[in-house]
DRENTORKOL-3810 file (N, C-alpha, C; in nm, 4 decimals):
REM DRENTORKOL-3810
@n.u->6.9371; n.v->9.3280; n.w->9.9380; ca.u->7.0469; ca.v->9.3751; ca.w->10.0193; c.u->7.0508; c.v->9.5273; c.w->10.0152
@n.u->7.0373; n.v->9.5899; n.w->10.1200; ca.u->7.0366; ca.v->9.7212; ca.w->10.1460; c.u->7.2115; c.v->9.8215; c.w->10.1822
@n.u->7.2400; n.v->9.8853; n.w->10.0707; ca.u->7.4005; ca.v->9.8594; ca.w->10.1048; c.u->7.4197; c.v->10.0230; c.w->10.1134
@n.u->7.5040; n.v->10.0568; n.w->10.1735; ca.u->7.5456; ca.v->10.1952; ca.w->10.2182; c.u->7.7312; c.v->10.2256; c.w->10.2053
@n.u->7.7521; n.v->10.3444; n.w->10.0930; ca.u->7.8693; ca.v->10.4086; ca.w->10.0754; c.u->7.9030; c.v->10.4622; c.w->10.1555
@n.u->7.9967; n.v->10.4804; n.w->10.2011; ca.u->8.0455; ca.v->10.6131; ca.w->10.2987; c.u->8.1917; c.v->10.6032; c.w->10.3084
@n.u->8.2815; n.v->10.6981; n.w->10.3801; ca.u->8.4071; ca.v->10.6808; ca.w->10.3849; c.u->8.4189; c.v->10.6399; c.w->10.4922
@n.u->8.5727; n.v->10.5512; n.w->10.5070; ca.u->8.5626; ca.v->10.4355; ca.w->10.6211; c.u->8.6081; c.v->10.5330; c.w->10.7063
@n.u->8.6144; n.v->10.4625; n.w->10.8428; ca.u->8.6227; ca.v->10.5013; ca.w->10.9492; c.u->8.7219; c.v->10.3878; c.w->11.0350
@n.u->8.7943; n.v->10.4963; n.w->11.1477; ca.u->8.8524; ca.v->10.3697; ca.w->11.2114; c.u->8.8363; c.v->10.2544; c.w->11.2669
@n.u->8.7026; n.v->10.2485; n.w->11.3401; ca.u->8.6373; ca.v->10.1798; ca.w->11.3472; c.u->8.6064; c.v->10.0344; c.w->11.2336
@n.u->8.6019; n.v->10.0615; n.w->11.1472; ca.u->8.5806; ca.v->9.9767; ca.w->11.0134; c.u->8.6987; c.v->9.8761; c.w->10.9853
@n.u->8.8259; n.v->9.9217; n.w->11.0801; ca.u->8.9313; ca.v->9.8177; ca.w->11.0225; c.u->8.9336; c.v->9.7004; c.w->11.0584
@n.u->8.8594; n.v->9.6037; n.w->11.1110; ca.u->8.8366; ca.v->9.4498; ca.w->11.1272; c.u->8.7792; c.v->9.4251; c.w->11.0025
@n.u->8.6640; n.v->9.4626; n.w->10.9251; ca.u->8.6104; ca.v->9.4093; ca.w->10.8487; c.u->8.6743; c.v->9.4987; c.w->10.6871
@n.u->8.7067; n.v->9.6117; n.w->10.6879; ca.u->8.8065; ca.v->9.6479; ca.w->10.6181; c.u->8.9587; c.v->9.5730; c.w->10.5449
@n.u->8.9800; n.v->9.4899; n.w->10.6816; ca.u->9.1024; ca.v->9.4020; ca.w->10.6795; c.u->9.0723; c.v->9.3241; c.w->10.5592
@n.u->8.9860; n.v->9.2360; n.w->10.6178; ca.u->8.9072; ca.v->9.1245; ca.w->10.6006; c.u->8.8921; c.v->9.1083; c.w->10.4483
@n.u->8.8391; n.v->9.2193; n.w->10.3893; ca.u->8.8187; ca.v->9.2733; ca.w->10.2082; c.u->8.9609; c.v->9.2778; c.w->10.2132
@n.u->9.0584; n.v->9.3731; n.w->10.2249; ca.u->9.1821; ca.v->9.3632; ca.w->10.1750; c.u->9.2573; c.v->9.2448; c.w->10.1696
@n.u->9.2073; n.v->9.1518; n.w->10.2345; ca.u->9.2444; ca.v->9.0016; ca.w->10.2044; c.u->9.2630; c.v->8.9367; c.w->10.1020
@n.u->9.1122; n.v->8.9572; n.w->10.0103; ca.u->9.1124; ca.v->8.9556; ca.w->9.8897; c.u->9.2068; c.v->8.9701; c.w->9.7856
@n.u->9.2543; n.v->9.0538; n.w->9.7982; ca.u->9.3765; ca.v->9.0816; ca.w->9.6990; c.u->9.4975; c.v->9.1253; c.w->9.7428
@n.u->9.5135; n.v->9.0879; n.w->9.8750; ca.u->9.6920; ca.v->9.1130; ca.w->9.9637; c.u->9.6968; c.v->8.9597; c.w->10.0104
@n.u->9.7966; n.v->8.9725; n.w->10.0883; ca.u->9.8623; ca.v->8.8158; ca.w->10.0698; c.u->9.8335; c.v->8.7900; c.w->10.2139
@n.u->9.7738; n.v->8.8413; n.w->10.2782; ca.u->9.6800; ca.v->8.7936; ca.w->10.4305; c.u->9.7026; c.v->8.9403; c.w->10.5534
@n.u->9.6553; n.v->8.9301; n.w->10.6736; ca.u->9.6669; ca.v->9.0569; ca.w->10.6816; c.u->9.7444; c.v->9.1744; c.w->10.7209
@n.u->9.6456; n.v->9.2457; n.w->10.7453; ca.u->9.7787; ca.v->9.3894; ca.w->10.7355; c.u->9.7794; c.v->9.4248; c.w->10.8830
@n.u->9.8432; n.v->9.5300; n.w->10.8841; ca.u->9.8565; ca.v->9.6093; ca.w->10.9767; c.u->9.8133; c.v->9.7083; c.w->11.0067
@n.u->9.7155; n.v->9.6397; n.w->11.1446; ca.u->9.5877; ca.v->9.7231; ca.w->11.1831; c.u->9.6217; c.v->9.8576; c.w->11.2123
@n.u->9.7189; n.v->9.8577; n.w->11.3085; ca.u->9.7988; ca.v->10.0137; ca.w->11.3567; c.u->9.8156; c.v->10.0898; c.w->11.2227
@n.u->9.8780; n.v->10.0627; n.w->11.1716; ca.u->9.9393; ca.v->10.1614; ca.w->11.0378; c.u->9.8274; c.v->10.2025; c.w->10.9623
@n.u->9.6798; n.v->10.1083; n.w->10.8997; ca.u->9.5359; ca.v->10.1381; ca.w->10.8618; c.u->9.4651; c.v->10.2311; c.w->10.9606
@n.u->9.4863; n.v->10.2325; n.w->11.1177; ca.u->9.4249; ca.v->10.3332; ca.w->11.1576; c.u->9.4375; c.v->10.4672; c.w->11.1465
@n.u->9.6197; n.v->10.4553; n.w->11.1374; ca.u->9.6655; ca.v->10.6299; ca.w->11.1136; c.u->9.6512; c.v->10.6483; c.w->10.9700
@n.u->9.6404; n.v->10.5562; n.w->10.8612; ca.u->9.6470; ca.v->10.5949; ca.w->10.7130; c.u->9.5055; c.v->10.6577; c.w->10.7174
@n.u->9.4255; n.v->10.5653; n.w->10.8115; ca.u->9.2859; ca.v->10.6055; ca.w->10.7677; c.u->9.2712; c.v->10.7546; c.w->10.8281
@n.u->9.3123; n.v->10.7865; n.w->10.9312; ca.u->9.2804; ca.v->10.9062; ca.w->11.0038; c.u->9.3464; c.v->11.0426; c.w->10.8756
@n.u->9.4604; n.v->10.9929; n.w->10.8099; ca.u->9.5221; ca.v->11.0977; ca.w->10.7809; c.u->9.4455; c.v->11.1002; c.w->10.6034
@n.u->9.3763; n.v->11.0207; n.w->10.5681; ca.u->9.2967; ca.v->10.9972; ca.w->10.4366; c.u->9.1769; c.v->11.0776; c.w->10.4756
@n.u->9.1257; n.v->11.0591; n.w->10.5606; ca.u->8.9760; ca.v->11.1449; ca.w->10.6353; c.u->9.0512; c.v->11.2793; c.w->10.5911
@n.u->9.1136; n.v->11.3202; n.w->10.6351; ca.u->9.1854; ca.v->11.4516; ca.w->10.6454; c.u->9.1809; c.v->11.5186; c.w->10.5278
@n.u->9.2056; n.v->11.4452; n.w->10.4072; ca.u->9.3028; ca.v->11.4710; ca.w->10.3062; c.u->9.1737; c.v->11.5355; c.w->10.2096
@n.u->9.1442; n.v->11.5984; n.w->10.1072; ca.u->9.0211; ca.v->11.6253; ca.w->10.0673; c.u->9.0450; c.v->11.5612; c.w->9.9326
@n.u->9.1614; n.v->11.5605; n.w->9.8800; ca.u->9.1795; ca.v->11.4308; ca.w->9.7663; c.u->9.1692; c.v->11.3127; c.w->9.7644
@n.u->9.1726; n.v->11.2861; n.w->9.8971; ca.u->9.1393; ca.v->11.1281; ca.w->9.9000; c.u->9.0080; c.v->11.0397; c.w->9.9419
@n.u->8.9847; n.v->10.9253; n.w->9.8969; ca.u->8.8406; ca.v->10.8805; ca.w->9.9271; c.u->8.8428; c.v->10.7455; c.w->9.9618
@n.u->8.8854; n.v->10.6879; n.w->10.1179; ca.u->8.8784; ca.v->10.5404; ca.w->10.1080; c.u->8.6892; c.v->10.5039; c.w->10.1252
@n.u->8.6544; n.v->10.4005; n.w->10.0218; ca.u->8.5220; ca.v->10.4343; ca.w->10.0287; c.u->8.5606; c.v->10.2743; c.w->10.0915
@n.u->8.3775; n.v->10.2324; n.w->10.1719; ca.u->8.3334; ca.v->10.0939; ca.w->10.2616; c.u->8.2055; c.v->10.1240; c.w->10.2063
@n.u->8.1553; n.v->9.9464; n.w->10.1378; ca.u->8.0573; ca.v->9.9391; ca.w->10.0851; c.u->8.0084; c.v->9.8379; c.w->10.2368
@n.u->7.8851; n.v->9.9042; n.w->10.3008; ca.u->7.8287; ca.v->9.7876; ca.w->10.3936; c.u->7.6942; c.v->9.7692; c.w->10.3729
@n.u->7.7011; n.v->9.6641; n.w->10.4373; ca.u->7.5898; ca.v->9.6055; ca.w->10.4547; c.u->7.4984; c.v->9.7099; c.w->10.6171
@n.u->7.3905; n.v->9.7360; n.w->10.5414; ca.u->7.2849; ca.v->9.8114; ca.w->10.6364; c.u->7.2597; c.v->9.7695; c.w->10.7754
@n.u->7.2133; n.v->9.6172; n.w->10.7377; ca.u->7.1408; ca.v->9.5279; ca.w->10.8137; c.u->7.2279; c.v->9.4491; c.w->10.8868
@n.u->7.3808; n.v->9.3869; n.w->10.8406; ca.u->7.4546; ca.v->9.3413; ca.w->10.9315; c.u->7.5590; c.v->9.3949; c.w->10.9893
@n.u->7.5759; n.v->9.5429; n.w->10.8856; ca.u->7.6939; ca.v->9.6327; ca.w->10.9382; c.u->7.8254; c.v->9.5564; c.w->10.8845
@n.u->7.8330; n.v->9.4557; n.w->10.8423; ca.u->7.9414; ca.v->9.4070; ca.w->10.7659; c.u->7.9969; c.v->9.4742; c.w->10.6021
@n.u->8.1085; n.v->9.4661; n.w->10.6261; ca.u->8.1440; ca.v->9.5814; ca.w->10.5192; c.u->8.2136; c.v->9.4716; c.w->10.4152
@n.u->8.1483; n.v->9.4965; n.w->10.3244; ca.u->8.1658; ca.v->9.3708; ca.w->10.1873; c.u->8.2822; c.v->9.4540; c.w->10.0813
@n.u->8.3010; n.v->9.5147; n.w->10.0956; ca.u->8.3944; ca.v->9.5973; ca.w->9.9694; c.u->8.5116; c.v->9.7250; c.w->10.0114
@n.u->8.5210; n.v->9.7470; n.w->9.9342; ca.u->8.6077; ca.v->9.8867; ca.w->9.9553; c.u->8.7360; c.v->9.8858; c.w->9.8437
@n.u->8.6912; n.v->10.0553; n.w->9.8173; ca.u->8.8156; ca.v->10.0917; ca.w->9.7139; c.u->8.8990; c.v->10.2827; c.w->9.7835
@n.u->9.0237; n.v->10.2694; n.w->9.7208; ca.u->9.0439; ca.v->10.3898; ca.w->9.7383; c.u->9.0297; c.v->10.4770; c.w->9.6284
@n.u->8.9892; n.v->10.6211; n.w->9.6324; ca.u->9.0346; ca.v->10.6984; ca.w->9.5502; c.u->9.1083; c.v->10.7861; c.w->9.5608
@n.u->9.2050; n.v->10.7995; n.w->9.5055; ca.u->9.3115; ca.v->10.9315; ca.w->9.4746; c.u->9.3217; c.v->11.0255; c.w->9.3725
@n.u->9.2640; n.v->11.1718; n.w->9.4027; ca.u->9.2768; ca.v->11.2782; ca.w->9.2745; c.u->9.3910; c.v->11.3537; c.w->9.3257
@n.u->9.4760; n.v->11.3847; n.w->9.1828; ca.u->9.5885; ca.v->11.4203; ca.w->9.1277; c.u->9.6056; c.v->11.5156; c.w->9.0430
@n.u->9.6948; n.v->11.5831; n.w->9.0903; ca.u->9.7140; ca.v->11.7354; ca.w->8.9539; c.u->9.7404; c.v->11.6795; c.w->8.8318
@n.u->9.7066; n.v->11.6929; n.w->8.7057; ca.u->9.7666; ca.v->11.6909; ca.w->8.5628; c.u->9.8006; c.v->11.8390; c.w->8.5055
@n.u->9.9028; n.v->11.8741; n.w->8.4633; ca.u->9.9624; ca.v->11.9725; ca.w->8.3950; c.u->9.9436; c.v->11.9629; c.w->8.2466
@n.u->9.8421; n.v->11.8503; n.w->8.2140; ca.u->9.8153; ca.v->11.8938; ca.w->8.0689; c.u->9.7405; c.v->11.8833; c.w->7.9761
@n.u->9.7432; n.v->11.9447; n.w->7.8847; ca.u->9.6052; ca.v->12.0609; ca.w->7.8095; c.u->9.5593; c.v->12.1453; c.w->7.9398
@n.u->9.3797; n.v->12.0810; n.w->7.9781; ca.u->9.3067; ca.v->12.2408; ca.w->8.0614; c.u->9.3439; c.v->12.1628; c.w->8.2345
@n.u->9.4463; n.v->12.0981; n.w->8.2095; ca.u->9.4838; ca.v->12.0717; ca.w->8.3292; c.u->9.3779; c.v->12.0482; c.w->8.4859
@n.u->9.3389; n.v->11.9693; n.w->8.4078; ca.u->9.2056; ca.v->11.9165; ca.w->8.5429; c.u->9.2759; c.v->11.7314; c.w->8.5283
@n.u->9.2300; n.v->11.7375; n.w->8.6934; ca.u->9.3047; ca.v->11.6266; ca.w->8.7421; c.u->9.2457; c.v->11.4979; c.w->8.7358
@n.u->9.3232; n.v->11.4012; n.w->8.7800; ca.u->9.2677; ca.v->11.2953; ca.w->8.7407; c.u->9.2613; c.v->11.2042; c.w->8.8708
@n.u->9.1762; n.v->11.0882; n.w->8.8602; ca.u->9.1114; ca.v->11.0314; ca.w->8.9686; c.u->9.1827; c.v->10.8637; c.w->8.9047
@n.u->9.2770; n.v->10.8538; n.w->9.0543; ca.u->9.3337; ca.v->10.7149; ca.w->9.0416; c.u->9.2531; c.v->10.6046; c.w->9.1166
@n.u->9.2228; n.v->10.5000; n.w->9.1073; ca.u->9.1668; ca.v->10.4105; ca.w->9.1854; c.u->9.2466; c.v->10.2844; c.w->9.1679
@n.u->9.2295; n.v->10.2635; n.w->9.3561; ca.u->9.3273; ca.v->10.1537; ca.w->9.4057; c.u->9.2299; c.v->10.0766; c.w->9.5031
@n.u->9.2967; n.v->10.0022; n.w->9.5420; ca.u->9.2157; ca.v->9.8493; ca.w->9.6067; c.u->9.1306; c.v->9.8465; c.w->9.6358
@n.u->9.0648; n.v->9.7902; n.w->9.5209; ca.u->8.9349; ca.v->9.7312; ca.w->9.4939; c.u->8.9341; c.v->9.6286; c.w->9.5070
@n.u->8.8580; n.v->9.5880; n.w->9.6054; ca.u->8.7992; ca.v->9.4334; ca.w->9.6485; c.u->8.6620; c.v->9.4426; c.w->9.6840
@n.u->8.6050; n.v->9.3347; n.w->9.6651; ca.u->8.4804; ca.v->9.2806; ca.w->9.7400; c.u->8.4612; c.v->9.1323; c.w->9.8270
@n.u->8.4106; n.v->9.0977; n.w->9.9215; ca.u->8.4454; ca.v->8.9602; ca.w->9.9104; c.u->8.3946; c.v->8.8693; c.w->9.9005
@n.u->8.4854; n.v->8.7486; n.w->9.8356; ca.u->8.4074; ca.v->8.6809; ca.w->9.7276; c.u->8.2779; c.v->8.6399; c.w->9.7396
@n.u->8.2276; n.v->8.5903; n.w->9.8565; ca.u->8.0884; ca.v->8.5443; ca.w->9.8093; c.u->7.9691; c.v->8.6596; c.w->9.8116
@n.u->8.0411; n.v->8.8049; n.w->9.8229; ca.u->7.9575; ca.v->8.8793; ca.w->9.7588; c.u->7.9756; c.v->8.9059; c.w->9.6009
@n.u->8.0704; n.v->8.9618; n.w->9.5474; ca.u->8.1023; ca.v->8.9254; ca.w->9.4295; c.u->8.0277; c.v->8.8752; c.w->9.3133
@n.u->7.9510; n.v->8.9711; n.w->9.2492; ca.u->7.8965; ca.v->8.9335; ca.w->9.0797; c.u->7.7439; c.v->8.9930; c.w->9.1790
@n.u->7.7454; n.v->9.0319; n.w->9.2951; ca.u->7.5941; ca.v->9.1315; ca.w->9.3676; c.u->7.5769; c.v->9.2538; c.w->9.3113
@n.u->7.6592; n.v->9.3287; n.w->9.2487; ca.u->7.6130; ca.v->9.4439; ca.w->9.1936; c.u->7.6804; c.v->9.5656; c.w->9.2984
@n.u->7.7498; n.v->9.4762; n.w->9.4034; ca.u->7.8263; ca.v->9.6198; ca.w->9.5018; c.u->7.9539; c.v->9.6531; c.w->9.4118
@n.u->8.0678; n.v->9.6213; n.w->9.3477; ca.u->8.1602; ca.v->9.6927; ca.w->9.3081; c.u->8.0840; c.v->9.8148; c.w->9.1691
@n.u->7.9790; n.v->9.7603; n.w->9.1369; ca.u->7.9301; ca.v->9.8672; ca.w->9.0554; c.u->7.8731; c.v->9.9842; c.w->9.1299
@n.u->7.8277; n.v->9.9820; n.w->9.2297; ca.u->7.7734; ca.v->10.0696; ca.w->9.3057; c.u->7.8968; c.v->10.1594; c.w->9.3512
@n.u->8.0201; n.v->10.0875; n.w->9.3750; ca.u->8.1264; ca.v->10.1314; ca.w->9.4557; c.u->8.1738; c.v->10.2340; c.w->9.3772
@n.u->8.1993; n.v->10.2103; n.w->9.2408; ca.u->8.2369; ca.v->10.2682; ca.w->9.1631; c.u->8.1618; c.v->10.3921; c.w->9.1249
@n.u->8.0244; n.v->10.3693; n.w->9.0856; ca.u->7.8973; ca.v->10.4877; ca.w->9.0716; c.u->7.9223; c.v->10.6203; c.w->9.2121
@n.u->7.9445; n.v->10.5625; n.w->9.3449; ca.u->8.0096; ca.v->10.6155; ca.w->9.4128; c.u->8.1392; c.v->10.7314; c.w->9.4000
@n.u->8.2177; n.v->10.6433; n.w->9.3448; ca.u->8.3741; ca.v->10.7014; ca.w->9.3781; c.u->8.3561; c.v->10.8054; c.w->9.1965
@n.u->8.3259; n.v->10.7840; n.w->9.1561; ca.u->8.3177; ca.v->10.8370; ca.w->8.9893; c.u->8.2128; c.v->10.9489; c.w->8.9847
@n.u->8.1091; n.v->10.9787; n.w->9.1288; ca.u->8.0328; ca.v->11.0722; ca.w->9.1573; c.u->8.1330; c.v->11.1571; c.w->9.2006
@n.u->8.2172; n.v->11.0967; n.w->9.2971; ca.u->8.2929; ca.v->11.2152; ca.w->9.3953; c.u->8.3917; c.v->11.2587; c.w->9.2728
@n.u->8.4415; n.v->11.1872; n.w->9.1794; ca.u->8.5922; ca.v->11.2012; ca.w->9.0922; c.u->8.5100; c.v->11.3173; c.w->9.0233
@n.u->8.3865; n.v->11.3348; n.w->8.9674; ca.u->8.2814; ca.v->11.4258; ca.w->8.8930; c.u->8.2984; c.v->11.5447; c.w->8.9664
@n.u->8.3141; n.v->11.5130; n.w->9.0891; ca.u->8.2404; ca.v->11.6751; ca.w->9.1652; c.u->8.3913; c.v->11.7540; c.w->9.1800
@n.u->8.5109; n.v->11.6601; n.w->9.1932; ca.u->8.6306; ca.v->11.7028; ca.w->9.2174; c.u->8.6968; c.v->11.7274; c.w->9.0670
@n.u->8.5989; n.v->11.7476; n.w->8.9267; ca.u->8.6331; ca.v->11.7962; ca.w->8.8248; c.u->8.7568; c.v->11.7290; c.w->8.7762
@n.u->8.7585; n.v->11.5706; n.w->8.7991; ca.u->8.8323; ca.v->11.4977; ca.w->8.7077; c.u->8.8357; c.v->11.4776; c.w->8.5729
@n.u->8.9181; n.v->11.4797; n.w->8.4587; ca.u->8.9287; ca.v->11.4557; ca.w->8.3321; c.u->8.8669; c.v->11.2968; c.w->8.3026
@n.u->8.9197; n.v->11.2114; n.w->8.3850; ca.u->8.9337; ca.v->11.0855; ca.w->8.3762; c.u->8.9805; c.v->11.0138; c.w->8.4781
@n.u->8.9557; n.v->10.8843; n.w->8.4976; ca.u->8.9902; ca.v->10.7742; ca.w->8.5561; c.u->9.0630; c.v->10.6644; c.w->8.5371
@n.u->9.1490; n.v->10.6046; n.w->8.6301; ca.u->9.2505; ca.v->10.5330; ca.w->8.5752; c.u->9.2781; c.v->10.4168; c.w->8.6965
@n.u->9.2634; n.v->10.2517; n.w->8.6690; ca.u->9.3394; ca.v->10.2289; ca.w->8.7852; c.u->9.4375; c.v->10.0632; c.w->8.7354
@n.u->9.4971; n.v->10.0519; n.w->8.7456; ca.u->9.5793; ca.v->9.9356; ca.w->8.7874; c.u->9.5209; c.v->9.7832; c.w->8.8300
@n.u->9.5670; n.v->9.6614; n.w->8.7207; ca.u->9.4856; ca.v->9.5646; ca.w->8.7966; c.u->9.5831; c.v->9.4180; c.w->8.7658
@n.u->9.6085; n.v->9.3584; n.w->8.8362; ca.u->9.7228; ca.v->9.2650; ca.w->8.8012; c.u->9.6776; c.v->9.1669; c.w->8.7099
@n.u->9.7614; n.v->9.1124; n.w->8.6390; ca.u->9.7404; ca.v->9.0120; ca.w->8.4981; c.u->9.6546; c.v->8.9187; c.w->8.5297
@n.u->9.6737; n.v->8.8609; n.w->8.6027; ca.u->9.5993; ca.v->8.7322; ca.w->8.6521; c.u->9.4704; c.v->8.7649; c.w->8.7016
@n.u->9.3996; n.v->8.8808; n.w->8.7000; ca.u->9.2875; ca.v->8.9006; ca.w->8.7809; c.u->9.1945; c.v->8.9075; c.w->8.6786
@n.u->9.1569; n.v->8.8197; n.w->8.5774; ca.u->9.0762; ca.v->8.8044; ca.w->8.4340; c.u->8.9220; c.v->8.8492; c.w->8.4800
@n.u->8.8929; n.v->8.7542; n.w->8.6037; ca.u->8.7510; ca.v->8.8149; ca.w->8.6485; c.u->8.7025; c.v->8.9697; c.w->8.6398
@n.u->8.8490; n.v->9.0136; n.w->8.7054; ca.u->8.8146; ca.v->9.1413; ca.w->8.7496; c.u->8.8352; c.v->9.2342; c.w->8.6495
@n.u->8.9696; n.v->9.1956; n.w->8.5359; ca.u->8.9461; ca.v->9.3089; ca.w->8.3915; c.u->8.7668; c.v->9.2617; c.w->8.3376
@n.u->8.7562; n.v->9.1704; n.w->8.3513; ca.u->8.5663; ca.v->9.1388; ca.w->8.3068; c.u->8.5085; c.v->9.2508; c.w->8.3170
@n.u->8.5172; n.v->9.2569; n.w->8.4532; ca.u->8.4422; ca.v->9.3539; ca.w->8.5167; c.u->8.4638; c.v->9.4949; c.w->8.4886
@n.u->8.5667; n.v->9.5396; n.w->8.4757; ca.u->8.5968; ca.v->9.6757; ca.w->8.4348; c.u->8.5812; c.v->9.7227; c.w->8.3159
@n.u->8.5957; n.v->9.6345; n.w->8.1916; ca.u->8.5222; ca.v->9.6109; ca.w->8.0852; c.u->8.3584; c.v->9.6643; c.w->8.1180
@n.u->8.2799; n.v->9.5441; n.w->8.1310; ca.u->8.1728; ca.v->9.5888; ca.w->8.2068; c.u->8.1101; c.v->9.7242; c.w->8.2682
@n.u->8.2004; n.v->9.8156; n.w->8.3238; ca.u->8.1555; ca.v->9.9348; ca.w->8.3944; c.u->8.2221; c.v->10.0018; c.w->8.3126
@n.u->8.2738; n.v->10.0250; n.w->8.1800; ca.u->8.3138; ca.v->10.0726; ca.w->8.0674; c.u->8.4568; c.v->10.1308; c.w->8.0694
@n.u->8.5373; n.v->10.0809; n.w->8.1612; ca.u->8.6634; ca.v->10.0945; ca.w->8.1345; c.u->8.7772; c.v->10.0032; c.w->7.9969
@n.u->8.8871; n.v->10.0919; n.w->7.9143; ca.u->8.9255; ca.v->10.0563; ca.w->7.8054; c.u->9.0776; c.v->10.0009; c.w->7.8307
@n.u->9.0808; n.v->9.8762; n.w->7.7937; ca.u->9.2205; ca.v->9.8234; ca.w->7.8339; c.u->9.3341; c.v->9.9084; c.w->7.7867
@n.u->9.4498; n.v->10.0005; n.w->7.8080; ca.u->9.5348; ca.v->10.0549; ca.w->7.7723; c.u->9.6938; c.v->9.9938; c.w->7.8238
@n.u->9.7410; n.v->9.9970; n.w->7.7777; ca.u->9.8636; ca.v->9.9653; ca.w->7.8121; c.u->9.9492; c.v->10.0059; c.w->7.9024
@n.u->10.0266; n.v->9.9526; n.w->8.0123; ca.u->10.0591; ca.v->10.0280; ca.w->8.1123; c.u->10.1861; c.v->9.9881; c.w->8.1563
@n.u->10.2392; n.v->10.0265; n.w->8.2699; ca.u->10.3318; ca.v->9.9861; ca.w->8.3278; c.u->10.3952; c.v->9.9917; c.w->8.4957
@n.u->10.4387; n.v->9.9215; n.w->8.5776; ca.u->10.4260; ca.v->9.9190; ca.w->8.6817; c.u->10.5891; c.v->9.8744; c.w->8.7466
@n.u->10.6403; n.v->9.9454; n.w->8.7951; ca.u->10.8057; ca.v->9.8909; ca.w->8.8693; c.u->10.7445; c.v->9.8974; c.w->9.0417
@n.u->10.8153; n.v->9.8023; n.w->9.1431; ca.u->10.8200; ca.v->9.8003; ca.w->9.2824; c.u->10.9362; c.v->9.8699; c.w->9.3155
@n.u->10.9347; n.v->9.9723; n.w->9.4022; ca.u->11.0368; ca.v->10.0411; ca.w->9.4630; c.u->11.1257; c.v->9.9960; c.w->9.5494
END
C-alpha cells in the first residue's frame, strides 16, 4: 500500500467524514468541516493531516494537530493531538504510525517540548497503540462545556 501525508483539503471531506465516523457518533457537518478546514489551512499552528491511499485516493485516516504557547521553564510549545482515527479495516496497517511520524516531524520543526493527546477510557485498542508509538499513560482530566 502506497500511502501519502498531506494536509486535507476541502475537497477531502466525503472521505474525511467517513474516518471521523470512527470515533463520533455518525456524521458531521459537511458545511462547518469545509470552513474549519479552510480556516486550519490558514492557521500555521495547525495541522489537519489525511493519510491516503495513492492508488485509490481514498483517505484511510486522519488526525489533527494543534501547537500551543507554554509559559514554562524555556517556554517552547507544545503539540496537542486530536482525532485520530483510521478506518477499521485499515487498522493494525502501519498508517496511524506513519500518521503520527508525520505530525511529530511537523511538532519537531515547530520546536515543540512535547506531545500530548486525549483518548477515551474505553478505547483499550487504541491506548495499545499509543503505548506502542511510545507514549506514557499520565493522568488527566477532561469537563464538557
Amino acid at each position: 500500500m502506497n500511502i501519502e501525508m498531506r494536509k486535507a483539503l476541502v475537497e477531502d471531506i466525503p472521505g474525511l467524514d467517513k474516518v471521523m465516523q470512527v470515533i463520533s457518533d455518525g456524521p458531521g457537518d459537511q458545511d462547518k468541516m469545509a470552513s474549519l478546514i479552510e480556516r486550519i489551512r490558514q492557521d500555521e499552528q495547525k495541522y489537519l493531516l489525511v493519510a491516503i491511499d495513492k492508488e485509490s485516493g481514498e483517505i484511510l485516516g486522519s488526525l489533527l494537530g494543534i501547537v500551543f504557547e507554554d509559559i514554562c521553564g524555556d517556554c517552547r510549545p507544545i503539540l496537542l493531538v486530536e482525532n485520530v482515527a483510521v478506518l477499521e479495516k485499515f487498522q493494525g496497517l502501519g498508517i496511524g504510525k506513519l500518521m503520527f511520524n508525520e505530525i511529530e516531524r511537523w511538532g519537531k520543526e515547530m520546536d515543540c517540548h512535547y506531545e500530548m493527546l486525549v483518548s477515551g477510557m474505553n478505547r483499550v485498542g487504541a491506548h495499545k497503540f499509543y503505548e506502542a508509538i511510545g507514549f506514557e499513560q499520565v493522568k488527566g482530566f477532561k469537563k464538557y462545556l
